[in-house]
N, CA and C atoms of all chains as a GROMACS GRO file, in nm:
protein
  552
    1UNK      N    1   0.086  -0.120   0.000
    1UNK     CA    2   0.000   0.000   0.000
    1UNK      C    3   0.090   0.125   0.000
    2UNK      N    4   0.079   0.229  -0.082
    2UNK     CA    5   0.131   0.311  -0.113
    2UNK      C    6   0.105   0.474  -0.019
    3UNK      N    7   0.159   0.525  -0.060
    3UNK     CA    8   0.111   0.656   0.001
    3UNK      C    9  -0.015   0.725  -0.011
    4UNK      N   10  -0.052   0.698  -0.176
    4UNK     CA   11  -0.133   0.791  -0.201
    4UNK      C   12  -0.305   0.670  -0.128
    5UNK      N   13  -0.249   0.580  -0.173
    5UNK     CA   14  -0.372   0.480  -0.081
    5UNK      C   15  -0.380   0.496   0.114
    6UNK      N   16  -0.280   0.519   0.152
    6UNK     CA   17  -0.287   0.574   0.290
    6UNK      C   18  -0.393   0.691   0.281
    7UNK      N   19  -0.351   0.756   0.206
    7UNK     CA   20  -0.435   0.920   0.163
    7UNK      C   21  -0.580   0.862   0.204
    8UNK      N   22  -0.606   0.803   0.073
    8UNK     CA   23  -0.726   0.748   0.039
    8UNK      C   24  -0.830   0.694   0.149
    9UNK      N   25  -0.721   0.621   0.210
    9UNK     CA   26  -0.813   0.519   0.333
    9UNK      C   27  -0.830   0.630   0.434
   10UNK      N   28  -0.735   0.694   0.544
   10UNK     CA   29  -0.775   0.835   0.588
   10UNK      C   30  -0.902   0.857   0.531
   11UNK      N   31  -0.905   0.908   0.411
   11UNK     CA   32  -1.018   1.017   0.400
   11UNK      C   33  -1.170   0.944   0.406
   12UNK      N   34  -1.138   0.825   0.312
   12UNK     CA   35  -1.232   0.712   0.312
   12UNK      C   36  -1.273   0.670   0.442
   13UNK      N   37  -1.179   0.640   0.556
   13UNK     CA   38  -1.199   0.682   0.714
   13UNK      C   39  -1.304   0.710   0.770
   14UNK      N   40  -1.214   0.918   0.743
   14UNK     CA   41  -1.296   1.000   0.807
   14UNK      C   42  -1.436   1.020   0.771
   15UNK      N   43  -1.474   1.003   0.641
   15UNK     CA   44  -1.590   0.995   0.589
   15UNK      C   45  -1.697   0.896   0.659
   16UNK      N   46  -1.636   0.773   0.673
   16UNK     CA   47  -1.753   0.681   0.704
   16UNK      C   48  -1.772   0.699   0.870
   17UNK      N   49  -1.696   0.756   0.948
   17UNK     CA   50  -1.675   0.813   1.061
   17UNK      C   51  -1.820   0.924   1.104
   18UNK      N   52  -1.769   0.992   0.980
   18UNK     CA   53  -1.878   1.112   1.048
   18UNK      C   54  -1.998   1.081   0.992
   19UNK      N   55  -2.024   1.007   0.892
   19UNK     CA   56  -2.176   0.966   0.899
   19UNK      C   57  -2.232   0.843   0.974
   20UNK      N   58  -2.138   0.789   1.031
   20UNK     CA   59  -2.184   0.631   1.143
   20UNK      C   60  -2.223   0.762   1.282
   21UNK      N   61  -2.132   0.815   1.287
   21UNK     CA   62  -2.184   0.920   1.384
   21UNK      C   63  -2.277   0.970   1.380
   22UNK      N   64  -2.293   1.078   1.259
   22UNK     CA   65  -2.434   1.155   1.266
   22UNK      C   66  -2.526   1.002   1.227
   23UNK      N   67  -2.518   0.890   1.253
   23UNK     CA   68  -2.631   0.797   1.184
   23UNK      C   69  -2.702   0.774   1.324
   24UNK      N   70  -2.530   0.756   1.410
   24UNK     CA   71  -2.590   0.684   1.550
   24UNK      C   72  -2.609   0.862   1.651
   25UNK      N   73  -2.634   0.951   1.653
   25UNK     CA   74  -2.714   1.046   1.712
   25UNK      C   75  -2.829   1.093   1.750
   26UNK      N   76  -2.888   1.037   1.607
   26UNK     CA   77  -3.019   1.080   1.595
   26UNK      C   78  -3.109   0.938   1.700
   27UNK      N   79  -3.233   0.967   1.737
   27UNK     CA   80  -3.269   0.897   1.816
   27UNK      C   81  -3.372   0.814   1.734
   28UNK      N   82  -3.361   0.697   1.744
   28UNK     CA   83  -3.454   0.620   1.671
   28UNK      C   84  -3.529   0.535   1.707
   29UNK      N   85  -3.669   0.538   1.663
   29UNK     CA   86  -3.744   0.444   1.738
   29UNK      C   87  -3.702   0.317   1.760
   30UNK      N   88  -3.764   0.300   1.914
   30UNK     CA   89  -3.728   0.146   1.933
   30UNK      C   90  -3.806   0.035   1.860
   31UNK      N   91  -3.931   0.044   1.840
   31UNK     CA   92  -4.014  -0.034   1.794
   31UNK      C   93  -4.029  -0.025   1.591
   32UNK      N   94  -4.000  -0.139   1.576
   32UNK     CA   95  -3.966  -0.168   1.425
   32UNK      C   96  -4.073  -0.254   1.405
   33UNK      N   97  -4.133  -0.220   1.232
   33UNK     CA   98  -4.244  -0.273   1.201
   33UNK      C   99  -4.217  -0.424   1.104
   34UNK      N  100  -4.248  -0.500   1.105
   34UNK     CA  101  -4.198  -0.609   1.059
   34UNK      C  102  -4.292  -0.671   0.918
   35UNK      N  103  -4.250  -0.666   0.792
   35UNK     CA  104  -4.358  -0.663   0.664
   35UNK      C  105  -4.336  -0.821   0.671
   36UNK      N  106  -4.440  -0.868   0.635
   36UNK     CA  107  -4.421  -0.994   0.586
   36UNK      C  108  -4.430  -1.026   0.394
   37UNK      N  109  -4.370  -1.075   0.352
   37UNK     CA  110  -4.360  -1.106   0.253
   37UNK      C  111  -4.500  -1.134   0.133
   38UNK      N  112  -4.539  -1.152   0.210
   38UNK     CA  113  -4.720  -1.180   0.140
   38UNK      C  114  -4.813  -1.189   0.217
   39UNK      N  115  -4.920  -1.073   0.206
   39UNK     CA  116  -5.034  -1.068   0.242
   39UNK      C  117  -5.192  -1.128   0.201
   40UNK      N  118  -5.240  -1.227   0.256
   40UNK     CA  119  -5.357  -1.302   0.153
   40UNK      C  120  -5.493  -1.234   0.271
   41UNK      N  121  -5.407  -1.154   0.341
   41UNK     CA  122  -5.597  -1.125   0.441
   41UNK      C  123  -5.684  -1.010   0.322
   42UNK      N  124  -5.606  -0.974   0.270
   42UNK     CA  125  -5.692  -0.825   0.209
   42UNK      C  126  -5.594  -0.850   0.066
   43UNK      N  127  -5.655  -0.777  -0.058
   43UNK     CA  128  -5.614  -0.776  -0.141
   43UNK      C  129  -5.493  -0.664  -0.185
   44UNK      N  130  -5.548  -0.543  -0.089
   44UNK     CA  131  -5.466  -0.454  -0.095
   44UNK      C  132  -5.344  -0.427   0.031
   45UNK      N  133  -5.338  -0.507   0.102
   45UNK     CA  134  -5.276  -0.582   0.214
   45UNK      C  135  -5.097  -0.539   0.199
   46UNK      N  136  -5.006  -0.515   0.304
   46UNK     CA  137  -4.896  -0.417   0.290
   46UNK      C  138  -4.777  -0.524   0.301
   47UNK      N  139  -4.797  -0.651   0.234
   47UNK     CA  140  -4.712  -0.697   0.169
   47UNK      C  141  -4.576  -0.732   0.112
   48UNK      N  142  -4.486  -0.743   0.129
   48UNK     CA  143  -4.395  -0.693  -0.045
   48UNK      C  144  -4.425  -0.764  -0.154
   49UNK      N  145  -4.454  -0.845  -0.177
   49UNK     CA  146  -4.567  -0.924  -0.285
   49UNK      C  147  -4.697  -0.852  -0.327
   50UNK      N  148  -4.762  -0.813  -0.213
   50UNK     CA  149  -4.867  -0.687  -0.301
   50UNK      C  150  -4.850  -0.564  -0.336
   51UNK      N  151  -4.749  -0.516  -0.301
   51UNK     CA  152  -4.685  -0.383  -0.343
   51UNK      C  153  -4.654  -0.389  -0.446
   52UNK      N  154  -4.570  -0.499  -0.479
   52UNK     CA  155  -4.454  -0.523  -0.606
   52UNK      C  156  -4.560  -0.540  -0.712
   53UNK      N  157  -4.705  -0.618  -0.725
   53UNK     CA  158  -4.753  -0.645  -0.834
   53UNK      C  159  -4.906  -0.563  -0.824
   54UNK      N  160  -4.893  -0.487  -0.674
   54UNK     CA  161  -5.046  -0.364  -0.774
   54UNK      C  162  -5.010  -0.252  -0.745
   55UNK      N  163  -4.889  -0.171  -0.681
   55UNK     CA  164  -4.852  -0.072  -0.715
   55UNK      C  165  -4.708  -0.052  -0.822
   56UNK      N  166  -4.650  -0.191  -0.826
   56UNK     CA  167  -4.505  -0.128  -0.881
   56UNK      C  168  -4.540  -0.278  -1.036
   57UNK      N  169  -4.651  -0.286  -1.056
   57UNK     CA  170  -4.631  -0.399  -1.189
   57UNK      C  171  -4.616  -0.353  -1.281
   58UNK      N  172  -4.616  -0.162  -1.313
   58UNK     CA  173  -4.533  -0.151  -1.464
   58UNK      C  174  -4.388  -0.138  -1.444
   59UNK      N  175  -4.303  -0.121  -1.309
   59UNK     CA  176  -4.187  -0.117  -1.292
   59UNK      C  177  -4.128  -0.237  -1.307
   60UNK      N  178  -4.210  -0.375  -1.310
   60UNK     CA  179  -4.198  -0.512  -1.336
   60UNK      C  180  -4.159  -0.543  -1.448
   61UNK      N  181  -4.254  -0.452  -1.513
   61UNK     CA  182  -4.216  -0.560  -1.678
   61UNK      C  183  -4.093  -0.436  -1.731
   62UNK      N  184  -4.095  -0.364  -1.674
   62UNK     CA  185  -3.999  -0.254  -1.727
   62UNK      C  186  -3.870  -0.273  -1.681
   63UNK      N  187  -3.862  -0.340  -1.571
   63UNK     CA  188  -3.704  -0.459  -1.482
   63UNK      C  189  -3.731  -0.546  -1.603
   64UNK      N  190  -3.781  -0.609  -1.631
   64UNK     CA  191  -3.807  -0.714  -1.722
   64UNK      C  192  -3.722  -0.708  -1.887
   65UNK      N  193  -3.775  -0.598  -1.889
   65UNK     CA  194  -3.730  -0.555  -2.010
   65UNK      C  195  -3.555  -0.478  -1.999
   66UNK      N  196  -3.543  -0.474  -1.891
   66UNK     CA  197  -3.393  -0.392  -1.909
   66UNK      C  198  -3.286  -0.512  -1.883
   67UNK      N  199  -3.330  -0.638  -1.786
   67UNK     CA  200  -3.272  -0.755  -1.768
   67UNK      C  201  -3.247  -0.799  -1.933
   68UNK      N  202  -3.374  -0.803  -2.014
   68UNK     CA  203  -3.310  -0.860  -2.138
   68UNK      C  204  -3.237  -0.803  -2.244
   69UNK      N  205  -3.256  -0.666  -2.228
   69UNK     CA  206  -3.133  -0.597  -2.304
   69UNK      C  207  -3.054  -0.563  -2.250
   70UNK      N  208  -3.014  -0.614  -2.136
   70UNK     CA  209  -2.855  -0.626  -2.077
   70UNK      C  210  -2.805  -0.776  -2.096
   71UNK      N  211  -2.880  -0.838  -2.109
   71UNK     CA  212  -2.831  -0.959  -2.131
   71UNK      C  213  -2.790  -0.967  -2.301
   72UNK      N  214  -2.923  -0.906  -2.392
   72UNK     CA  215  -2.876  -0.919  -2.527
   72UNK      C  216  -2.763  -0.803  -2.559
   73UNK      N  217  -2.741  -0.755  -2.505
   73UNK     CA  218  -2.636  -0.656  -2.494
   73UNK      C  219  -2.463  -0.698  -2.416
   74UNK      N  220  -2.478  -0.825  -2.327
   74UNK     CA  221  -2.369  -0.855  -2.297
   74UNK      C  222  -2.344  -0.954  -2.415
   75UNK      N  223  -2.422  -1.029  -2.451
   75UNK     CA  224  -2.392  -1.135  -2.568
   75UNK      C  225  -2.309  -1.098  -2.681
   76UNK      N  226  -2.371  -0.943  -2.693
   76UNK     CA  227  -2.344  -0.896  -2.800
   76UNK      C  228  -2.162  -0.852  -2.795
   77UNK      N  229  -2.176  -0.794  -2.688
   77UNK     CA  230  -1.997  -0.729  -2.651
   77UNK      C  231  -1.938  -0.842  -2.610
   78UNK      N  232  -2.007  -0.923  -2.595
   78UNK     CA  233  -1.862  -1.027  -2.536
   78UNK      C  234  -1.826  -1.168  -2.677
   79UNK      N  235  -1.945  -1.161  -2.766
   79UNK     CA  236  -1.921  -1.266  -2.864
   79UNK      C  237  -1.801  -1.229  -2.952
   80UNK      N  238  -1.709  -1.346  -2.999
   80UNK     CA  239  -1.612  -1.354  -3.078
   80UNK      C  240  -1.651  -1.303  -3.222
   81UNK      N  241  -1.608  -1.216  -3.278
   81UNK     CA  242  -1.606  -1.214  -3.401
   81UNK      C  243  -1.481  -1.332  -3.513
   82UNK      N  244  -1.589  -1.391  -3.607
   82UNK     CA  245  -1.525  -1.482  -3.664
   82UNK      C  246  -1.426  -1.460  -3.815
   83UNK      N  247  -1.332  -1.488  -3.794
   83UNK     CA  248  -1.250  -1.440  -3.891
   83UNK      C  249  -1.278  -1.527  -4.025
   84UNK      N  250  -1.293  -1.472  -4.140
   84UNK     CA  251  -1.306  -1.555  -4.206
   84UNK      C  252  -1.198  -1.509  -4.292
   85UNK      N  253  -3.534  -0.778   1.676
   85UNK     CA  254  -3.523  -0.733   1.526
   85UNK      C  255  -3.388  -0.621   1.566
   86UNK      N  256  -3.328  -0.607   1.481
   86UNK     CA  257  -3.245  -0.533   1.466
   86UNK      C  258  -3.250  -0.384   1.514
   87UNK      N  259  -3.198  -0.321   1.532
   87UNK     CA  260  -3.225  -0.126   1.562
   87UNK      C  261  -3.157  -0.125   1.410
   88UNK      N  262  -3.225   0.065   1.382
   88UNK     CA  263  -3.168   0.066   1.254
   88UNK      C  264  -3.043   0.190   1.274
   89UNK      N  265  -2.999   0.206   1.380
   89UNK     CA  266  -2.879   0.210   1.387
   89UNK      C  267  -2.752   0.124   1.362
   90UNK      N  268  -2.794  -0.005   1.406
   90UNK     CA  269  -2.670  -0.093   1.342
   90UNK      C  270  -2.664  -0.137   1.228
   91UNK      N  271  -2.798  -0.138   1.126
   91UNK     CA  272  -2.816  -0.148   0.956
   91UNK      C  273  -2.764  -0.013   0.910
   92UNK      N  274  -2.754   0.062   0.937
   92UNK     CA  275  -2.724   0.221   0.901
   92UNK      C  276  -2.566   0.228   0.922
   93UNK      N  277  -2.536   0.204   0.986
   93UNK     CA  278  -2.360   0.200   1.038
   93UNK      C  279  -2.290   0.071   0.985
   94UNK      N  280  -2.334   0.025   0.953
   94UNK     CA  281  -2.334  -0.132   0.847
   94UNK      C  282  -2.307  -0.071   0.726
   95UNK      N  283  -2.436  -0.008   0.700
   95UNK     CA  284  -2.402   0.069   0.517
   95UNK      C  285  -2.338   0.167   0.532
   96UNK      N  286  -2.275   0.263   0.666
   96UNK     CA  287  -2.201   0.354   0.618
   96UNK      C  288  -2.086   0.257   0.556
   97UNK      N  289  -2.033   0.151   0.648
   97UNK     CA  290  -1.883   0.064   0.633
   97UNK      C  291  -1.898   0.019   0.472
   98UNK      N  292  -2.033  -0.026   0.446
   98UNK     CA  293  -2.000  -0.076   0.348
   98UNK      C  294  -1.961   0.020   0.232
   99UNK      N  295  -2.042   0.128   0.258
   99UNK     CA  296  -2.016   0.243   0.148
   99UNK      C  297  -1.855   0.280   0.158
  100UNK      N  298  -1.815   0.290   0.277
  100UNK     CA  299  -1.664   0.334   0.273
  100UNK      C  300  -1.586   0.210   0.202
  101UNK      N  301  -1.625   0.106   0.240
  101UNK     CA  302  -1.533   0.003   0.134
  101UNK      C  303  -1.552   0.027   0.028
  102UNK      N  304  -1.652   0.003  -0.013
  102UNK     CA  305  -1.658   0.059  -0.135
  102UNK      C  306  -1.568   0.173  -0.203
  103UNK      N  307  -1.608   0.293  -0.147
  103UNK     CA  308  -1.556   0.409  -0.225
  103UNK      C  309  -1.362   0.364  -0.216
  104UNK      N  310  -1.338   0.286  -0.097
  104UNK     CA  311  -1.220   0.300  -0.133
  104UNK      C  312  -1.165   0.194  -0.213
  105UNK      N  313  -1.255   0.105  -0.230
  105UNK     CA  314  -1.193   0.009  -0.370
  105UNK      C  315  -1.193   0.076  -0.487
  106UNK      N  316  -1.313   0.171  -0.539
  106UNK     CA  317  -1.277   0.244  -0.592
  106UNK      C  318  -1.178   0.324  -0.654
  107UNK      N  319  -1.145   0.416  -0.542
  107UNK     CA  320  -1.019   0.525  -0.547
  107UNK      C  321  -0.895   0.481  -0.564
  108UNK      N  322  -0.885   0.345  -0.495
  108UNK     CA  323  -0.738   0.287  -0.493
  108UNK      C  324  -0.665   0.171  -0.593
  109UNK      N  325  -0.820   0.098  -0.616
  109UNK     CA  326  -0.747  -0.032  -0.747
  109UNK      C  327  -0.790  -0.006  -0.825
  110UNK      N  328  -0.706  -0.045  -0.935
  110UNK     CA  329  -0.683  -0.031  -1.068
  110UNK      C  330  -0.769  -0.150  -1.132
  111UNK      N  331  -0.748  -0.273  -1.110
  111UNK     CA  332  -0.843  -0.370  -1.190
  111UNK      C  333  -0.950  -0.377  -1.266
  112UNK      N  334  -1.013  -0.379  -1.308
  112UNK     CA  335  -1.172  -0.325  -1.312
  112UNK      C  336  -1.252  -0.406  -1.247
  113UNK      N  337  -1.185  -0.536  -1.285
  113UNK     CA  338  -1.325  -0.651  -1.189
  113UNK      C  339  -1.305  -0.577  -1.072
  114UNK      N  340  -1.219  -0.569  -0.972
  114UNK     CA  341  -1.260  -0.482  -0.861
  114UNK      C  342  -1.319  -0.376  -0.833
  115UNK      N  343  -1.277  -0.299  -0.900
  115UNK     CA  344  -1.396  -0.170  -0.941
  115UNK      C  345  -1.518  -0.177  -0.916
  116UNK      N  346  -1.534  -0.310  -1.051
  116UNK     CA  347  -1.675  -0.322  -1.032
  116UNK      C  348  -1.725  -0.412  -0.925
  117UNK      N  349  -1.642  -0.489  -0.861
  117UNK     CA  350  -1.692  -0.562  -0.705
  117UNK      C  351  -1.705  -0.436  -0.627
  118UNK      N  352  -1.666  -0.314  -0.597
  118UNK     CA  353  -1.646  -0.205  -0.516
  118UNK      C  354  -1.802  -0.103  -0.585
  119UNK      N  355  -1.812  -0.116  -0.683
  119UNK     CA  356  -1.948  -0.039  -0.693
  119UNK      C  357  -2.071  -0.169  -0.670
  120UNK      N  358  -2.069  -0.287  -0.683
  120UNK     CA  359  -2.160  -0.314  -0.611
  120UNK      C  360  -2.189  -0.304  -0.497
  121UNK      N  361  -2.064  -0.327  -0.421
  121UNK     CA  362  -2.062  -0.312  -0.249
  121UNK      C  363  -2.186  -0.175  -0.165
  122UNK      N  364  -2.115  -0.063  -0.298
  122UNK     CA  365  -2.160   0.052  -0.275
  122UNK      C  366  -2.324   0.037  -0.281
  123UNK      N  367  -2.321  -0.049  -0.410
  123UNK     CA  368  -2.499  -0.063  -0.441
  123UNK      C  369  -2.599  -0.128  -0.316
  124UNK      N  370  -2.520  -0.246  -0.282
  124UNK     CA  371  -2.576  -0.276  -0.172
  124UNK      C  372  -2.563  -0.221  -0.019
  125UNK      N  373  -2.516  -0.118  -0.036
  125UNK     CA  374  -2.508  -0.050   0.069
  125UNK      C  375  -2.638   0.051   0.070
  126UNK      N  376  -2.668   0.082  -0.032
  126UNK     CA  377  -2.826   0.138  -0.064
  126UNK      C  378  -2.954   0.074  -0.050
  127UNK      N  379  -2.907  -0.048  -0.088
  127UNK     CA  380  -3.024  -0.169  -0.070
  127UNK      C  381  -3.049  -0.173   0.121
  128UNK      N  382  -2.902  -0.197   0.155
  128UNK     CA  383  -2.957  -0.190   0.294
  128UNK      C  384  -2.984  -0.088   0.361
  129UNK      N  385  -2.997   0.056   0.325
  129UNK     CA  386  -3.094   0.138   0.334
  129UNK      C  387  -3.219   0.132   0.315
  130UNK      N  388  -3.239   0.094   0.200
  130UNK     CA  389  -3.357   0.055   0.195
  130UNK      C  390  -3.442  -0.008   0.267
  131UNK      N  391  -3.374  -0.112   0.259
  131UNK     CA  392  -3.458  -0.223   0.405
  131UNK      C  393  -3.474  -0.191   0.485
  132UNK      N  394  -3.377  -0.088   0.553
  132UNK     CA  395  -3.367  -0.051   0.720
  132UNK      C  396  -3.473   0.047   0.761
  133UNK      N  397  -3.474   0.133   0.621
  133UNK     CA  398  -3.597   0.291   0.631
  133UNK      C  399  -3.756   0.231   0.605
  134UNK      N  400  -3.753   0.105   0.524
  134UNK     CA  401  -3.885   0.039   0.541
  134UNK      C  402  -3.921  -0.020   0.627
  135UNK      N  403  -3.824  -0.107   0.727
  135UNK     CA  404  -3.904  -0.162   0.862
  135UNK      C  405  -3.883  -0.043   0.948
  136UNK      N  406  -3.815   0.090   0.913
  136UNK     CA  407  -3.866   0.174   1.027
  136UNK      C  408  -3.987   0.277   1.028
  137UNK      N  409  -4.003   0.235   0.851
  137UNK     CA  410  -4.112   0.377   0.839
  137UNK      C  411  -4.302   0.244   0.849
  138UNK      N  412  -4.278   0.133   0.804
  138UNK     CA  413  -4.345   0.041   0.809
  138UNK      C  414  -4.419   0.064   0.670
  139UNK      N  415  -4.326   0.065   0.560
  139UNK     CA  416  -4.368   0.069   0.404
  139UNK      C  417  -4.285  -0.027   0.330
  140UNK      N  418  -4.372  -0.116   0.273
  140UNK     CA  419  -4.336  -0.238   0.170
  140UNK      C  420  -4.216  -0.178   0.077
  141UNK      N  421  -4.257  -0.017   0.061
  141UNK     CA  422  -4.212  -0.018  -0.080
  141UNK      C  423  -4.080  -0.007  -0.071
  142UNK      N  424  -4.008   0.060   0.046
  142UNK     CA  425  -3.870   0.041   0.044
  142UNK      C  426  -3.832  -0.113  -0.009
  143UNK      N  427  -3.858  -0.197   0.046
  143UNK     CA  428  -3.835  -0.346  -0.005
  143UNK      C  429  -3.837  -0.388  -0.157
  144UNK      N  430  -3.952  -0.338  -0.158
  144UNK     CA  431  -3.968  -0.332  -0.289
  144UNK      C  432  -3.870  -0.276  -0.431
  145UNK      N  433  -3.825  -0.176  -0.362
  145UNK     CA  434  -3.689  -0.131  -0.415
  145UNK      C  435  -3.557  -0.169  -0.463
  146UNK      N  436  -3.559  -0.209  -0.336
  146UNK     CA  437  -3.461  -0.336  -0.302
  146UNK      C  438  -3.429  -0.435  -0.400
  147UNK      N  439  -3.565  -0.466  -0.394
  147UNK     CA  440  -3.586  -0.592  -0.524
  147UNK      C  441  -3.554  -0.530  -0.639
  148UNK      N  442  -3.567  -0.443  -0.687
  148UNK     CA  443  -3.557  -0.353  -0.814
  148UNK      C  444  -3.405  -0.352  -0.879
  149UNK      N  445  -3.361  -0.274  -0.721
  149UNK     CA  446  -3.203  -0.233  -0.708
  149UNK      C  447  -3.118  -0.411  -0.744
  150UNK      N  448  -3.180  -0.498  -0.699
  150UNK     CA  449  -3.090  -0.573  -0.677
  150UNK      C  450  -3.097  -0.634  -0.866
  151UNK      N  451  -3.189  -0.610  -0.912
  151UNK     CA  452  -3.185  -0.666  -1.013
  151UNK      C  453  -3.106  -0.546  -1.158
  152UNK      N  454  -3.117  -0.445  -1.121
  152UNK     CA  455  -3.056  -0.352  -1.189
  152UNK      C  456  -2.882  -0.372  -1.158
  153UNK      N  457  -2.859  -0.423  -1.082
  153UNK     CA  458  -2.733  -0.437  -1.010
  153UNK      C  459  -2.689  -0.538  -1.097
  154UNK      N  460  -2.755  -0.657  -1.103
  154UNK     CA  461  -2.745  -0.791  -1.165
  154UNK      C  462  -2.701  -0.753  -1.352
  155UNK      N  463  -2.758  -0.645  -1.389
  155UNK     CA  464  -2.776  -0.596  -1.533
  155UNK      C  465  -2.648  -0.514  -1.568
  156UNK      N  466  -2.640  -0.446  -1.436
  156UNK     CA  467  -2.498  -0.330  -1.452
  156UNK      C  468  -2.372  -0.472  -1.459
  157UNK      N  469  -2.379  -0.581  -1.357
  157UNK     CA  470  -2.297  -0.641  -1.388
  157UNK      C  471  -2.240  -0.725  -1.522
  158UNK      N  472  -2.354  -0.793  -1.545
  158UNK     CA  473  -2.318  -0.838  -1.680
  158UNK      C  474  -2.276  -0.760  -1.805
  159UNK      N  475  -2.328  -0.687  -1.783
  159UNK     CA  476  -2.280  -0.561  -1.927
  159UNK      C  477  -2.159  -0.544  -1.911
  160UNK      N  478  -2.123  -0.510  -1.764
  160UNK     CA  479  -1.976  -0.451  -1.755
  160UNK      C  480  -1.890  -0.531  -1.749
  161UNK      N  481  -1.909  -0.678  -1.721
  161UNK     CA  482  -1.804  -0.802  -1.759
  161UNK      C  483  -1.784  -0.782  -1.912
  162UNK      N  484  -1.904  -0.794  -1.960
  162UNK     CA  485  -1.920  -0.795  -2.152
  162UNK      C  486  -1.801  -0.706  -2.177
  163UNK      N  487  -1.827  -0.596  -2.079
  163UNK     CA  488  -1.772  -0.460  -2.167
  163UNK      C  489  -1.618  -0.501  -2.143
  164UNK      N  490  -1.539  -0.568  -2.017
  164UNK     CA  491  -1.446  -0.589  -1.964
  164UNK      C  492  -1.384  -0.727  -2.039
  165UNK      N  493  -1.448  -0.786  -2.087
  165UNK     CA  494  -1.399  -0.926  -2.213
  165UNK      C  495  -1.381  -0.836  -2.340
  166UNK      N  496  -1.449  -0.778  -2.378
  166UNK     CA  497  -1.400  -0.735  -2.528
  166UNK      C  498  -1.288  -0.656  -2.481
  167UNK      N  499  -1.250  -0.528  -2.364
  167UNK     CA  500  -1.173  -0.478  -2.340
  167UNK      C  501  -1.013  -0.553  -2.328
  168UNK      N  502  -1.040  -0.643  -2.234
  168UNK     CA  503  -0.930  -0.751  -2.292
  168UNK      C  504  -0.895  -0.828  -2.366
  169UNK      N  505  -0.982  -0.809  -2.476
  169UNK     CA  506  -0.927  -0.893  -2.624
  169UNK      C  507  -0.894  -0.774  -2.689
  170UNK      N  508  -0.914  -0.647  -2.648
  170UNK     CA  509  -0.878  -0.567  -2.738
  170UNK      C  510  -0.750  -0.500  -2.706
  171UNK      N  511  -0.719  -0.454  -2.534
  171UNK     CA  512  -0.607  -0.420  -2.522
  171UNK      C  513  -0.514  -0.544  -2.450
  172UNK      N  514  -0.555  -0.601  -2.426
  172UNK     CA  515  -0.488  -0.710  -2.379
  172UNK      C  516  -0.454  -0.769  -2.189
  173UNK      N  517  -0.530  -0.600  -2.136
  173UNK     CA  518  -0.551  -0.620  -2.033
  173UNK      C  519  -0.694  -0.559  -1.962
  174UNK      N  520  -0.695  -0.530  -1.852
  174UNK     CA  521  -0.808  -0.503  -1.815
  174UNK      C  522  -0.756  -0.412  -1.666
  175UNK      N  523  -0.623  -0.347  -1.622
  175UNK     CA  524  -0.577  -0.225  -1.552
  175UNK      C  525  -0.599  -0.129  -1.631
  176UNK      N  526  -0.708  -0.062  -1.505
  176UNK     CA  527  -0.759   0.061  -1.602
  176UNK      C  528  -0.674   0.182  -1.631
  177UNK      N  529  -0.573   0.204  -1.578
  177UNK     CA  530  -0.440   0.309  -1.586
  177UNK      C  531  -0.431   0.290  -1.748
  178UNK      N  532  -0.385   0.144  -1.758
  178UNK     CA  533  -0.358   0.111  -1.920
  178UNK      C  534  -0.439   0.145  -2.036
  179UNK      N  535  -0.568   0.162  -2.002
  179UNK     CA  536  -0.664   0.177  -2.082
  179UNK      C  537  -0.689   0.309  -2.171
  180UNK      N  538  -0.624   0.327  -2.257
  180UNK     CA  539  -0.614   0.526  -2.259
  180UNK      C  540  -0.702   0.527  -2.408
  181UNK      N  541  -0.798   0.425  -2.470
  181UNK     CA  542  -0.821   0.459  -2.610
  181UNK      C  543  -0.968   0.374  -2.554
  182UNK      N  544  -1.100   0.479  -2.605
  182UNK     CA  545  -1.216   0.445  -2.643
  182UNK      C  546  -1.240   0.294  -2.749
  183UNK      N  547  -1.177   0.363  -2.846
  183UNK     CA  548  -1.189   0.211  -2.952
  183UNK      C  549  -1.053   0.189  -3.023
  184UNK      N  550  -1.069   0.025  -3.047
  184UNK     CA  551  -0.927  -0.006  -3.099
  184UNK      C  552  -0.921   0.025  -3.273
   0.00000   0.00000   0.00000
């Protein structure tokens, strides 16, 4: 490790320093709400399974769609071109 | 259950690893192991501000993030294989030309 990485870690340091600090200052509730993964009592029920597919289902197919043009897009940059 | 003080001070660390894999190696696969770190250091924000605010959707996010993460990676391997067939390595110091 070099000098200028000494630098680095220091500052990198002090940084994570003063925001673990200002993180742990503030006073935070003790009582934490606990979601369960799927709600079947109510339809509109607070979920992460009912969230994900009746408030966020055009962000679904729109993940959907960026998964496959990153994928047809890695195929693309990483395939061999063939010499002929 | 956890306090979200210790998920919060969790992602500051992780964010600082991060930034300093960043700043300091040259590799790129590390690089890019060091900006995920960072990514999931957001994710676990996420989680932590949804079981404290008691909203799915942070989670939900999560899920989002993690899969956008999954997308940034593969591209940037792609991008990091042709880069080394083209210059022959993959230290980004070395790297000084857009296209070969």
């Amino acid at each position: 490790m070099n000098r200028s990485d000494l630098t680095m870690l220091l500052a990198v340091s002090l940084l994570t320093v003063v925001v673990a600090e200002s993180v742990l200052l503030v006073s935070w509730p003790s009582e934490l709400h606990d979601i369960p993964a799927y709600n079947n009592t109510n339809s509109s029920g607070q979920g992460v399974a009912n969230t994900l597919f009746n408030s966020y289902s055009f962000t679904v197919v729109l993940i959907g769609l960026l998964l496959a043009a990153a994928m047809i897009g890695g195929i693309y940059l990483a395939k061999k071109e063939v010499k002929e | 259950m956890i306090p979200p003080e210790y998920e919060l001070t969790l992602s500051a660390l992780l964010f600082g690893i991060g930034l300093f894999g960043i700043l300091t190696r040259r590799n790129a696969i590390i690089v890019l192991m060091s900006v995920e770190i960072i990514l999931n250091a957001a994710i676990l924000n996420f989680v932590a501000f949804a079981s404290y605010a008691n909203d799915p959707g942070g989670q939900v996010f999560a899920l989002l993030a993690i899969a956008v993460a999954a997308g940034e990676a593969a591209v940037g391997l792609a991008i990091f294989l042709n880069v080394y067939a083209t210059h022959g390595t993959i230290e980004l110091d070395k790297i000084r030309i857009m296209r070969w």
